[in-house]
VEXNUVEX-832693 format. One record per residue (C-alpha): x, y, z; residue in one letter. Coordinates in steps of 0.25 Angstrom, whole numbers, padded with zeros to 4 digits, always signed. Layout:
N
XYZA...
***
This chain:
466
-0019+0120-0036X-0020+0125-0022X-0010+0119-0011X-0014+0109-0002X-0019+0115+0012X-0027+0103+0019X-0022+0098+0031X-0033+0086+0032X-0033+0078+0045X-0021+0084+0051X-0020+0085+0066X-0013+0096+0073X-0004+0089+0076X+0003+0091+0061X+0002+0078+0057X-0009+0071+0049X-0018+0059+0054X-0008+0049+0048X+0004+0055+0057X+0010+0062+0044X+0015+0078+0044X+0001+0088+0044X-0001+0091+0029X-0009+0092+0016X-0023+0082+0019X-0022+0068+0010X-0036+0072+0006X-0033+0087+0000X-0022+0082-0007X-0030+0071-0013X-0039+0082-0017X-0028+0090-0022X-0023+0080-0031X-0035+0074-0038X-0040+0088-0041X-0024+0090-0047X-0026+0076-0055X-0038+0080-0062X-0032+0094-0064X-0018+0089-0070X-0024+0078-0079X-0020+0065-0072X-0036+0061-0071X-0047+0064-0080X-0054+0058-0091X-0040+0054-0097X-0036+0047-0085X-0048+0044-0077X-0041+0037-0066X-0029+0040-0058X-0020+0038-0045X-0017+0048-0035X-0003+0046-0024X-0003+0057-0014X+0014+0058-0012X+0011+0067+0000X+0003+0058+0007X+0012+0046+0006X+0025+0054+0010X+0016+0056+0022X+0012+0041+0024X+0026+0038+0022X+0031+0048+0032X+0020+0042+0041X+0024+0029+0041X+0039+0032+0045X+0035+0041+0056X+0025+0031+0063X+0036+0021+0064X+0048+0030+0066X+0041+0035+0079X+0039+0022+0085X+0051+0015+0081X+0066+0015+0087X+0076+0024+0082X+0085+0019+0072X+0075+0007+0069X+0076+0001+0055X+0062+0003+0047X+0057+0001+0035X+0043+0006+0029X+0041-0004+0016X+0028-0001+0006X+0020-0010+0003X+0025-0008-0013X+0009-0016-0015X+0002-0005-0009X+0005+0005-0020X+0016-0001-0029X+0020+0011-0037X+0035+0014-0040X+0034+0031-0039X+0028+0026-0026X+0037+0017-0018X+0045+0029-0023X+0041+0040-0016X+0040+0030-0002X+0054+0025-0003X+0057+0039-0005X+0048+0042+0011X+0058+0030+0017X+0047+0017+0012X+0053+0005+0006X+0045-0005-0001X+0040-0018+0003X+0037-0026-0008X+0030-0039-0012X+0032-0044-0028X+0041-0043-0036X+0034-0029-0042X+0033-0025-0031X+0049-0025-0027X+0051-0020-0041X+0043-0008-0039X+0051-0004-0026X+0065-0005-0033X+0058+0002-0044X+0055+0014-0034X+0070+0014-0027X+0066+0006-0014X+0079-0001-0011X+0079-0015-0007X+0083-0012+0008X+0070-0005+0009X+0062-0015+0002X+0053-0028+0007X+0049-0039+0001X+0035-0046+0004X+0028-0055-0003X+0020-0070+0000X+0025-0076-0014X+0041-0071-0016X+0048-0079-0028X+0062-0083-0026X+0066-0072-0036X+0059-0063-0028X+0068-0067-0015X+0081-0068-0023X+0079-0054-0028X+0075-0048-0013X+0086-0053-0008X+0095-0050-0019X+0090-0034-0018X+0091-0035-0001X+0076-0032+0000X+0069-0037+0012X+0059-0049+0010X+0050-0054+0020X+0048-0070+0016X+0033-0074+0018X+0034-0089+0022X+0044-0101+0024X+0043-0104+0009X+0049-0091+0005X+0059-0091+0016X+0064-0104+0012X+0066-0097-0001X+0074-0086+0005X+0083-0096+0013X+0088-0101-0003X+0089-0087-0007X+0097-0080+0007X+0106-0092+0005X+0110-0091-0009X+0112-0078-0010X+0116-0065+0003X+0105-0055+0004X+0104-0041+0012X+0089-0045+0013X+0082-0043+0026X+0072-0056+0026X+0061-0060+0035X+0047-0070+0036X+0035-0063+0038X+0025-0069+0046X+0010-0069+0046X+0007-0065+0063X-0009-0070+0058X-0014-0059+0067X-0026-0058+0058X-0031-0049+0048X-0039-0036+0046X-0052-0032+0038X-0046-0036+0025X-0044-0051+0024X-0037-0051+0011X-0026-0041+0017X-0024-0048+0031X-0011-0054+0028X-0011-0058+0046X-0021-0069+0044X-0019-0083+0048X-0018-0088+0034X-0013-0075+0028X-0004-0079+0016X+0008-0070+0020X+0020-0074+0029X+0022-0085+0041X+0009-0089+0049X+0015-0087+0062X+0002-0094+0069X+0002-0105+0060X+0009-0118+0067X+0025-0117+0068X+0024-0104+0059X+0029-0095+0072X+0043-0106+0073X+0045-0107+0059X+0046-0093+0058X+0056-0091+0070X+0064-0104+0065X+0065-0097+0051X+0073-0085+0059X+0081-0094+0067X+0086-0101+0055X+0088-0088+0047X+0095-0077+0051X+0092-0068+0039X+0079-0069+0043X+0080-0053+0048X+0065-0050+0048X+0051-0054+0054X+0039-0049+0044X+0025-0048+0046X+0012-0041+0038X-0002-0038+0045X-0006-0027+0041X-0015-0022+0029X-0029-0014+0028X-0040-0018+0038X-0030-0023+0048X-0030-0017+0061X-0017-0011+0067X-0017-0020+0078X-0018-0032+0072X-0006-0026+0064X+0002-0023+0075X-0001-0037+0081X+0006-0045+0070X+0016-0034+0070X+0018-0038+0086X+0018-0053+0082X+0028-0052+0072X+0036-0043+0081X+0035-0055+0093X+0038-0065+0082X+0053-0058+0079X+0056-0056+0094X+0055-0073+0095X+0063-0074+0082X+0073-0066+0088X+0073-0070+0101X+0073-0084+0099X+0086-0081+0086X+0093-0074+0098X+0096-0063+0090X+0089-0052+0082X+0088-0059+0070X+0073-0054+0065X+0079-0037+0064X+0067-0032+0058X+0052-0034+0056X+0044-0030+0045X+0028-0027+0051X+0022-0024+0036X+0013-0013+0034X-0001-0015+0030X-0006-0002+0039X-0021+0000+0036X-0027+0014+0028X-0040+0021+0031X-0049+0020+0019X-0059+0029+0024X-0053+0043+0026X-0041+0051+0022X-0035+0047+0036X-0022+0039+0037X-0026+0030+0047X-0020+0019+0053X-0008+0026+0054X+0006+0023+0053X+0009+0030+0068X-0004+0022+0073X+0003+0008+0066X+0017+0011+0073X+0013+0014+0087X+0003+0004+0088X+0015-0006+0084X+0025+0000+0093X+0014-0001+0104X+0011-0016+0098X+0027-0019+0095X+0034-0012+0104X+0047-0018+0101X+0045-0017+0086X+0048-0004+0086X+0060-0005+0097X+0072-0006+0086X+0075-0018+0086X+0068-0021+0074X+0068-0017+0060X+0054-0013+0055X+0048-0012+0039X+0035-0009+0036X+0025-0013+0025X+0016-0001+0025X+0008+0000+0012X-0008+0004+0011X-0004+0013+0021X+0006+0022+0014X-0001+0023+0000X-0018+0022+0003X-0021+0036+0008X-0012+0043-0003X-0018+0037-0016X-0031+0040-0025X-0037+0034-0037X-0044+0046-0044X-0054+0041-0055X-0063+0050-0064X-0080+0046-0064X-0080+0042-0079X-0096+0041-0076X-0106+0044-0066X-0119+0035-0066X-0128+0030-0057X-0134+0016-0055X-0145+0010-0045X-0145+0024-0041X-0132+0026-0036X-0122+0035-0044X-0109+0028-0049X-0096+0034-0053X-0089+0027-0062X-0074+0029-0061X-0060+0026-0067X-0056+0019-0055X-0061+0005-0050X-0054-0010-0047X-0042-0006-0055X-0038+0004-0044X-0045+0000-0032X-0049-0016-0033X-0048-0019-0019X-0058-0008-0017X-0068-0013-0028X-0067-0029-0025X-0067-0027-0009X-0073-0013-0006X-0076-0016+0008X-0062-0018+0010X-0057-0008+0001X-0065+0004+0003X-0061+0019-0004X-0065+0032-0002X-0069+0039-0015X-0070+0054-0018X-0074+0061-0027X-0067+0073-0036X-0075+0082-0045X-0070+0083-0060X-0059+0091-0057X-0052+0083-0046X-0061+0091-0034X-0067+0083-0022X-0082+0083-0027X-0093+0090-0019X-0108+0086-0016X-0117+0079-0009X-0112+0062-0005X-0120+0052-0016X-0119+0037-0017X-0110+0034-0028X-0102+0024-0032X-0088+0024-0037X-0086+0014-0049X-0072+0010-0055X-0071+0007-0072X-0069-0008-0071X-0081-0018-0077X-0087-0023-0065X-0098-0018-0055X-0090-0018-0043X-0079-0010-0048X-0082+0002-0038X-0072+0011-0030X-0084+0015-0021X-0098+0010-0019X-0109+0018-0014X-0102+0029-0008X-0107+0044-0005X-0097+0055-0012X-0100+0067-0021X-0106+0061-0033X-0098+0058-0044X-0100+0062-0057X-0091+0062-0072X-0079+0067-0071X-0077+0068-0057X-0065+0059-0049X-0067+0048-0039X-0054+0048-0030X-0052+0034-0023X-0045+0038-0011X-0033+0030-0003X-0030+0021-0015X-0014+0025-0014X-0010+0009-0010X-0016-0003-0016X-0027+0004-0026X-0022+0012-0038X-0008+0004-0039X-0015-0008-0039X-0022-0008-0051X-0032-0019-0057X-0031-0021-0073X-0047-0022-0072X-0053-0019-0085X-0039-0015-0091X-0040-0003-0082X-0029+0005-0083X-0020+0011-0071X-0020+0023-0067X-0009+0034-0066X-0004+0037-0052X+0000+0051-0048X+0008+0055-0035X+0004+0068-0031X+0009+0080-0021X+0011+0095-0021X+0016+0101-0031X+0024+0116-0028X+0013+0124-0031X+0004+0116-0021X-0003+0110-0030X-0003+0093-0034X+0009+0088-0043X+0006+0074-0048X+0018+0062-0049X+0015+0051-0057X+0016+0038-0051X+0010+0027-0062X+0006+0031-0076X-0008+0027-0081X-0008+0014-0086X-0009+0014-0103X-0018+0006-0112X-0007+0002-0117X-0001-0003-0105X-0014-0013-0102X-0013-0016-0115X+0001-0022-0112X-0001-0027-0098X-0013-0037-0105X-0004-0042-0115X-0006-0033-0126X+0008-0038-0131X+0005-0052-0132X-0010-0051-0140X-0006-0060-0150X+0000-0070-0140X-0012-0079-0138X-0018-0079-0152X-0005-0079-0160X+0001-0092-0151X-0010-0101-0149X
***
């Protein structure tokens, strides 16, 4: 297989739109590995369905990430860059970013488990969720791992817990600014009624909070979540900059620098609608340090959440066209891939737009003239569609249909629909012969895996007991 030789949207500046080194185009590599999947046997009739991780690409998003804040932050500056482990919750994963300098913010039980599984250590590791058990507490404090608790409730819990037992945890509230929310209602978590942390508009909730401080000082950190897809940057950095203003008063008013560091989230939108990495994570960082100037001073410690952002651009979800047809005169391509992989996109396309491309039988990007197709997934339901009346080359048997950008909340998400089985996940990167070697990341689920998920060991349990 030839070598890579694309340079895509590269300027000449040597660097690529996103702010990472000049190098091989996403797109071109994409291209290189589907034609490799089909060519080595990990989709075809047999496996009709597959997930595809570009590691090249994430290295370079990683990369990204710690050089936008690294340029706009004070030397010797504590920071951590957390992945949202929810965004893509694979082990080989969470891996291969602990291995580029990212820990793990975490927010279940499952989730935490996944990260130890991977290696992230406790120190690098945060803990973030609305409903935390006590066990949960006891077993973050007893590890060291950092937690955030989301509302008076669960401090009061962790007041029992500091004083029963000493902890190396770093703990912290997080607080809801209520700056308001973006395009996508059900992922604005800055509402005023947003179910996540302290209302800090709400009556009393400012006070409380700063009186929660004063009365504990191992209460370190000041946490705050805005960000998320459709939300505009500025409306991010402004509940960044309200958070900020709310530590300074705690610490003012303590008398000493009691709140040392402040975790600002992630939640960094992704372009949907081109191969192009924008926002970016330089555009983010210098927006904030012209926002939060003293943010980024040293005197404070800072993690990040970042998660969409890391994963989107570098995953596909490649289905074979079991069936070509046309109905009401429209052409239909009925595909391996649907609400299993991609339910936000079938139950809220507006919201949840994908680009789909198309690949030729063997794993080429197809030719012709645009027609008006759409791209159906396999469940039992009408609406299961990837894509709905959109212009492409004409799919026909055989050929692929590539849901693009669906590295991060898609293909590890998957919805048991029809006892729909999971698909394999593959890493892929060069190989030293310039080709495309394959890694795998997740198996493909078994029949005899679903069998046993749906209680195939209890069969008699119903009939034979009552």
């Amino acid at each position: 297989m030839a070598a890579y030789t694309g340079t895509g949207d590269a300027d000449a500046t040597g660097e690529e739109p996103d702010g990472t080194p000049k190098g091989p185009d996403g797109g071109l590599r994409r291209d290189e590995a589907v034609r490799a999947a089909v060519e080595q046997g990990l989709v075809g009739p047999l496996s009709p369905i597959v997930g595809l991780l570009d590691i090249t690409g994430i290295r370079a998003s990683a990369a990204a990430l710690h050089a936008a804040f690294d340029a706009v932050t004070a030397p010797g500056t504590p920071v951590l860059h957390a992945f949202a482990v929810k965004a893509t919750p694979l082990v080989p994963v969470l891996r291969l970013l602990r291995r580029e300098g990212i820990g793990a913010e975490v927010a279940s039980p499952g989730e935490l488990a996944l990260a130890r599984a991977a290696g992230v250590p406790p120190s690098r590791t945060v803990l973030d969720s609305p409903a935390k058990t006590p066990a949960e507490l006891r077993e973050a404090l007893a590890l060291g791992i950092a937690v955030n608790a989301d509302n008076p409730q669960e401090l009061y819990r962790l007041d029992a817990l500091v004083q029963s037992a000493s902890t190396r945890s770093p703990i912290g509230i997080r607080v809801n600014p209520q700056v308001g929310g973006g395009s996508i209602g059900a992922l604005s978590t800055a509402t005023a009624t947003s179910k996540f942390g302290v209302a800090l508009r709400d009556e009393g909730a400012r006070e409380w909070v700063v009186r929660a401080y004063l009365d504990r000082p191992w209460l370190t950190r000041l946490h705050a979540h805005s960000g998320s897809q459709g939300m505009p940057l500025e409306l991010m950095a402004r509940a960044v900059a309200e958070t900020y203003g709310l530590a300074e008063e705690i610490n003012e008013r303590a008398g000493r620098r009691q709140i040392d560091t402040l975790d600002i989230g992630g939640g960094l939108p992704v372009n949907f609608g081109s191969d192009t990495h924008t926002p970016t994570y330089e555009e983010y960082a210098r927006l904030l340090a012209a926002t939060v100037p003293g943010l980024f001073d040293g005197r404070y410690g800072l993690v990040t959440e970042f998660g969409r952002s890391l994963l989107a651009k570098h995953g596909v979800v490649l289905a074979r066209v079991e069936y070509a047809k046309s109905a009401g005169g429209r052409a239909i391509a009925v595909t391996h891939a649907g609400v299993q992989v991609a339910a936000r996109t079938v139950y809220a396309p507006r919201s949840w737009p994908l680009r789909v491309a198309a690949y030729d039988t063997k794993g080429r990007p197809k030719a012709g003239p645009d027609v008006v197709q759409d791209v159906a997934g396999p469940a039992c339901f009408a609406g299961d569609l990837l894509a709905e009346e959109r212009s492409m080359p004409l799919l026909e048997q055989g050929d692929y249909a590539a849901a693009l950008d669906t590295g991060a909340y898609y293909f590890a998400h998957h919805y048991a629909y029809n006892s729909l089985a999971r698909p394999g996940i593959y890493g892929f990167g060069p190989d030293k012969a310039g080709g495309v070697r394959f890694a795998v990341v997740r198996t493909p689920q078994t029949l005899d895996e679903i069998v046993a998920e749906s209680g195939g060991a209890h069969a008699e349990s119903l009939t034979g007991t009552f």
